[in-house]
C-alpha positions in Angstrom: -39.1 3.4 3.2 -36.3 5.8 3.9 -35.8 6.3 7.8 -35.4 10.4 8.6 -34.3 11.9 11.5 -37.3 12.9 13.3 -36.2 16.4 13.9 -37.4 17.0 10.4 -41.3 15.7 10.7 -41.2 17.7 14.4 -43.4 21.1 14.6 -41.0 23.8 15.1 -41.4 28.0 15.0 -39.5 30.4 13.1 -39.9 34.2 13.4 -42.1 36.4 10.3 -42.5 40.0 9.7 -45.2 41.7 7.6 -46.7 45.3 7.7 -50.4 45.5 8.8 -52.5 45.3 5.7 -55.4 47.4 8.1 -52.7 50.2 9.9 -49.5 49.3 8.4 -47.6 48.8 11.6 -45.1 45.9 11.4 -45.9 43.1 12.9 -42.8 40.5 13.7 -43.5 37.4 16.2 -42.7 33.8 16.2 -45.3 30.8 14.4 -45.3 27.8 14.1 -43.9 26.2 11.5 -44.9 22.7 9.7 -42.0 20.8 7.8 -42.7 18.3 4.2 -43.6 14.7 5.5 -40.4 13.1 3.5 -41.5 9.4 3.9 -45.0 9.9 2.4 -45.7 7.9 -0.4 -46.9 10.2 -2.7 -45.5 13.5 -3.1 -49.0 15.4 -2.3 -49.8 13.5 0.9 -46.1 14.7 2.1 -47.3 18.6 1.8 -47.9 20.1 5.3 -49.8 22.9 6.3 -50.3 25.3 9.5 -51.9 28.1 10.6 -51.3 30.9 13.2 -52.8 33.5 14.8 -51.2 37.1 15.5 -52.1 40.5 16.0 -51.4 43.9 15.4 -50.2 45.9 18.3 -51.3 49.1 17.6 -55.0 48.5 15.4 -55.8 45.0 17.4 -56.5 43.3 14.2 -55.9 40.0 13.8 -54.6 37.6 11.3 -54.3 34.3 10.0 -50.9 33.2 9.0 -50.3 29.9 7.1 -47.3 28.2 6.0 -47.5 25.5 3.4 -44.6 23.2 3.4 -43.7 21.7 0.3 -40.9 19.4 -0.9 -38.7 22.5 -2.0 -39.8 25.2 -0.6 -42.0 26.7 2.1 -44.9 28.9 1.5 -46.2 31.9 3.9 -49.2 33.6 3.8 -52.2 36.0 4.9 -55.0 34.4 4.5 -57.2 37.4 4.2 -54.6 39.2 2.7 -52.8 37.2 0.6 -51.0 40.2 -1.5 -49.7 40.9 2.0 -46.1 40.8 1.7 -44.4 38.2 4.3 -40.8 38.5 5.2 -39.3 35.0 6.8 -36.5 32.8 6.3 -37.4 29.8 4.4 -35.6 26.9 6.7 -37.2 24.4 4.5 -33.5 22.6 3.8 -31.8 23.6 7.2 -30.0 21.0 9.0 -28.5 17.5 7.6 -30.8 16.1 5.4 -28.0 15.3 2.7 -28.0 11.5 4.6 -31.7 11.2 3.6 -31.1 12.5 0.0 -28.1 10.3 -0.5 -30.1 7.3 0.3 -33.0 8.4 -1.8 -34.1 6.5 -5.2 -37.5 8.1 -6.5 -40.6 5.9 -7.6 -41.6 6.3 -11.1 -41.3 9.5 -11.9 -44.9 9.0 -14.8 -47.1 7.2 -11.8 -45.9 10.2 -9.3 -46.6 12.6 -12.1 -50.3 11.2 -12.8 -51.4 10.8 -9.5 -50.8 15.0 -8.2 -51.9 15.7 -11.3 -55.1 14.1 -11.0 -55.8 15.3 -7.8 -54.9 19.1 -8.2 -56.8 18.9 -11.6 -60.1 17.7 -9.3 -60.3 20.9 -7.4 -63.2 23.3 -9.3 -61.8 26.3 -10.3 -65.2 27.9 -11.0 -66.8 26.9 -7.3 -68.4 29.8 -5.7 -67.2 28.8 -1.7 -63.8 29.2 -3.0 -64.3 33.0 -3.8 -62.7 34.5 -0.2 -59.4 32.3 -0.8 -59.6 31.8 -4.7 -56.5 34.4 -5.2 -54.4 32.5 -3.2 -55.8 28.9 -4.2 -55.1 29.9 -7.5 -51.8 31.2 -7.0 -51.4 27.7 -5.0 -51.8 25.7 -7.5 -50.1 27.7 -10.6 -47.2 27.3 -8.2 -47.8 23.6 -7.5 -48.0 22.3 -11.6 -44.8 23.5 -11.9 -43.7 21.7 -8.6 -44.8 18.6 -9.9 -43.3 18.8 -12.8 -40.1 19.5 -11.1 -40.3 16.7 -9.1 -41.0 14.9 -12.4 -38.0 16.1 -14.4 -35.7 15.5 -11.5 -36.7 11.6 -11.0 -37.2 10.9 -14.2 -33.8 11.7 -14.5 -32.0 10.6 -11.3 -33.2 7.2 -12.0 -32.2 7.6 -15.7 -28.8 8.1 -15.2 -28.7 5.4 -12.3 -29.6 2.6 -14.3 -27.8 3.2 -17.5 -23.9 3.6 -17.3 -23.9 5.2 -20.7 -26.7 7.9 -19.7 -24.4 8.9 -16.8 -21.5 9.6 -18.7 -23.5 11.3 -20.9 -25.1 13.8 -18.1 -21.3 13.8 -16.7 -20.0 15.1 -20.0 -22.3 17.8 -20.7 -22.1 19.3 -17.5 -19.1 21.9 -16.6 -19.0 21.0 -12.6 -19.4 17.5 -13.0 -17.0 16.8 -16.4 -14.2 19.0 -14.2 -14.3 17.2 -11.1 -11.3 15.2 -10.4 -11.7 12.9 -7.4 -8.6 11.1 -6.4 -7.6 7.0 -7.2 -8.0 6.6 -4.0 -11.5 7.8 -3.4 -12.7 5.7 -6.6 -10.9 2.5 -5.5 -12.6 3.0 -1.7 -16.3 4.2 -3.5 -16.9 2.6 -6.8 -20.2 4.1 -7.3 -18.6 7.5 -6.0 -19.6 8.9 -9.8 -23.0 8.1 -9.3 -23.1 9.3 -5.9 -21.4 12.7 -7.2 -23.8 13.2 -9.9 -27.1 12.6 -8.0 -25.8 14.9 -5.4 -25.6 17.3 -7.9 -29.1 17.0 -9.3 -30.7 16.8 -6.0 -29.3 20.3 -6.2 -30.3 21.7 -9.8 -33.1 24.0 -9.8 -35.3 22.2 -12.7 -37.7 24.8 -12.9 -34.9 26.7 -14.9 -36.2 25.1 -18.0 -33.4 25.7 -20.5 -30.7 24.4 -18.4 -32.7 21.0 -17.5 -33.4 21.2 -21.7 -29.2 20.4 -21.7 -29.5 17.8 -19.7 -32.5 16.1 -21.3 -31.0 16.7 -24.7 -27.5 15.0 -23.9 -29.1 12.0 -21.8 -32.5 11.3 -23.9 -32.1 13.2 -26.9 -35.3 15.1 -26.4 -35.9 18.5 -26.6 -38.5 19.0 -23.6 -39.8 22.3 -25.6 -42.0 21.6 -28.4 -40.6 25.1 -30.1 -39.3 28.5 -29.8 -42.2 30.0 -28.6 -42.8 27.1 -26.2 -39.3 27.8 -24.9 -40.3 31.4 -24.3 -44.0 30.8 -22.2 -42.1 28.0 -20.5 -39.5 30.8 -18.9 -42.1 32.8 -18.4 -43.8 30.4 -16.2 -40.2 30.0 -14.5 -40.1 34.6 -13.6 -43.8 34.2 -12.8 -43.3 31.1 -10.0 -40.1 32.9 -8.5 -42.7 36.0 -8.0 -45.3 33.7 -6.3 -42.9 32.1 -4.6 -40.4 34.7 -3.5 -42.0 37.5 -3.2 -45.4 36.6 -1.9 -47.3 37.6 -5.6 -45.3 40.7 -6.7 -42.3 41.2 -9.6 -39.4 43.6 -9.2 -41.1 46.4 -9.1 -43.5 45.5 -6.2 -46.8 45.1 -8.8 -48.7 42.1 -7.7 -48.8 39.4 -9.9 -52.3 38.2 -11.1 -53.3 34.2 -11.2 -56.6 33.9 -13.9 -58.3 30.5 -13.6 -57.0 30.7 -17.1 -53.6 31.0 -16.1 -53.7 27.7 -13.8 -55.4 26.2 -17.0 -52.6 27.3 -19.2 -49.5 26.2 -17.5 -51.1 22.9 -16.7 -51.7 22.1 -20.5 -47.9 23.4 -20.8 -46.9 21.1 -18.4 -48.7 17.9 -19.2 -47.5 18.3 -22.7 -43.6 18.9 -21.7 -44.1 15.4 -19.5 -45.9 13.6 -22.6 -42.8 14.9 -25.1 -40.4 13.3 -22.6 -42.4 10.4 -21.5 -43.1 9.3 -25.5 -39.3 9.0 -25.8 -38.0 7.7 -22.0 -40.7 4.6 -23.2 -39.1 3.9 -26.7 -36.1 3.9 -24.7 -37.7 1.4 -22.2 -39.0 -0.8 -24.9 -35.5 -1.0 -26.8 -33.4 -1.6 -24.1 -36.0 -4.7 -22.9 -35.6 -5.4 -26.6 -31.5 -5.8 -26.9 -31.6 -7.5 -23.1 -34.4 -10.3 -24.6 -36.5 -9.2 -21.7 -39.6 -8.0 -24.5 -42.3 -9.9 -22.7 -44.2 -10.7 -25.6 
């Protein structure tokens, strides 16, 4: 396992600000913060969570505050008033982590994939002790199936174009930033691997949930097309505007309407989701099977 520097598992504070859901006074102070557990197996058991207590100057009342670290982004909240709009700066990448990411090589992007899966998909979305919290569990998790198939897409990919020479020059060539970069002789003759280096920087980078760029990529380096059709394509980006309103802007769109999360909803982008893995995963194993196939490594 991957050593970090330990500066980025230590509990920390950072300031918020949010106006008084009871009397609408701002309150601003300092909580503590919780960072994602990097060296965790498996991406759930990396999430982190905290919570806070403030209170409102002029009304007294007090709240809960959590944050939810996750491995790309960090999550604040109300937790009796979840709607509640929090303002905060999200330090979830501050600080040198690009020695950890440089050394990273994900596990297998399915297994990963099946295992949060499972485990979000246990929690009972109809269970009457959830109904205080349900808005923001199911806002929680609507955000989290599209996290893990994020994390999916980007290390199904990474260790795609790491292992095959002729899927990296294919990622390299359909990609503006990457096909234009011109390192120097020297560089290459001091790094050989300083293309593959280059390239996984980059998608260490990419923001997969924007689904019809990571379509390119998928297309030029697997031949797939991760959207079943047109209209697939469509709900798919509007999963992507719904999760940068959960995310961003604590459950509201532009216009400041809060954003609602059915049980329904959660149900819906999961079956999305599970069938956008499955359309990928049918073809990265045919291209499993023939390359074991041309190396005489078929094992039966």
């Amino acid at each position: 396992m991957t050593s970090i520097p330990e500066r980025f598992l230590e509990p920390a504070s950072f300031r918020i600000q949010f106006d008084c859901p009871k009397c609408g006074e701002p309150v601003e102070d300092e909580i503590d913060d919780v960072a994602f557990d990097w060296t965790a197996d498996r991406m759930s058991d990396g999430i982190g969570t905290v919570v806070s207590k403030l209170y409102c100057t002029k009304c007294g009342e007090e709240h809960d505050v959590e944050v939810i670290a996750k491995p790309g982004e960090k999550q604040v909240a109300l937790a009796k008033h979840p709607e509640t709009v929090i303002r905060f700066h999200d330090d979830t990448f501050d600080g040198d982590i690009d020695a950890f990411l440089d050394s990273y090589v994900p596990f297998d992007a399915f297994e990963v994939y099946q295992e949060s899966h499972k485990e979000i998909g246990n929690i009972d979305l109809s269970a009457a002790g959830l109904l205080p919290v349900k808005h923001a569990l199911l806002r929680m998790l609507y955000v989290q199936y599209v996290v893990i198939l994020e994390a999916y897409l980007s290390d199904r990919l990474i260790n795609l174009i790491l292992n095959d020479k002729e899927k990296l020059i294919a990622l390299v060539g359909t990609v503006d930033a990457l096909r234009n970069t011109t390192p120097k002789l020297i560089e290459i003759a001091k790094d050989p691997d300083i293309v593959k280096k280059h390239v996984k920087a980059y998608l260490h980078e990419f923001s997969f949930h924007k689904f019809s760029e990571t379509a390119k990529l998928y297309r030029a380096v697997l031949g797939v097309s991760i959207f079943a059709d047109e209209a697939n394509a469509k709900e798919m980006d509007e999963i992507r505007v719904k999760r940068h309103h959960l995310v961003h802007r604590n459950g509201r769109d532009n216009d400041g309407k809060y954003v609602a999360v059915t049980a329904m909803d959660v149900l819906r982008v999961r079956k999305l989701v599970d069938e956008m893995v499955r359309r990928i995963e049918d073809v990265y194993q045919r291209y499993e099977f023939q390359k074991a196939v041309e190396a005489e490594t078929f094992p039966f």
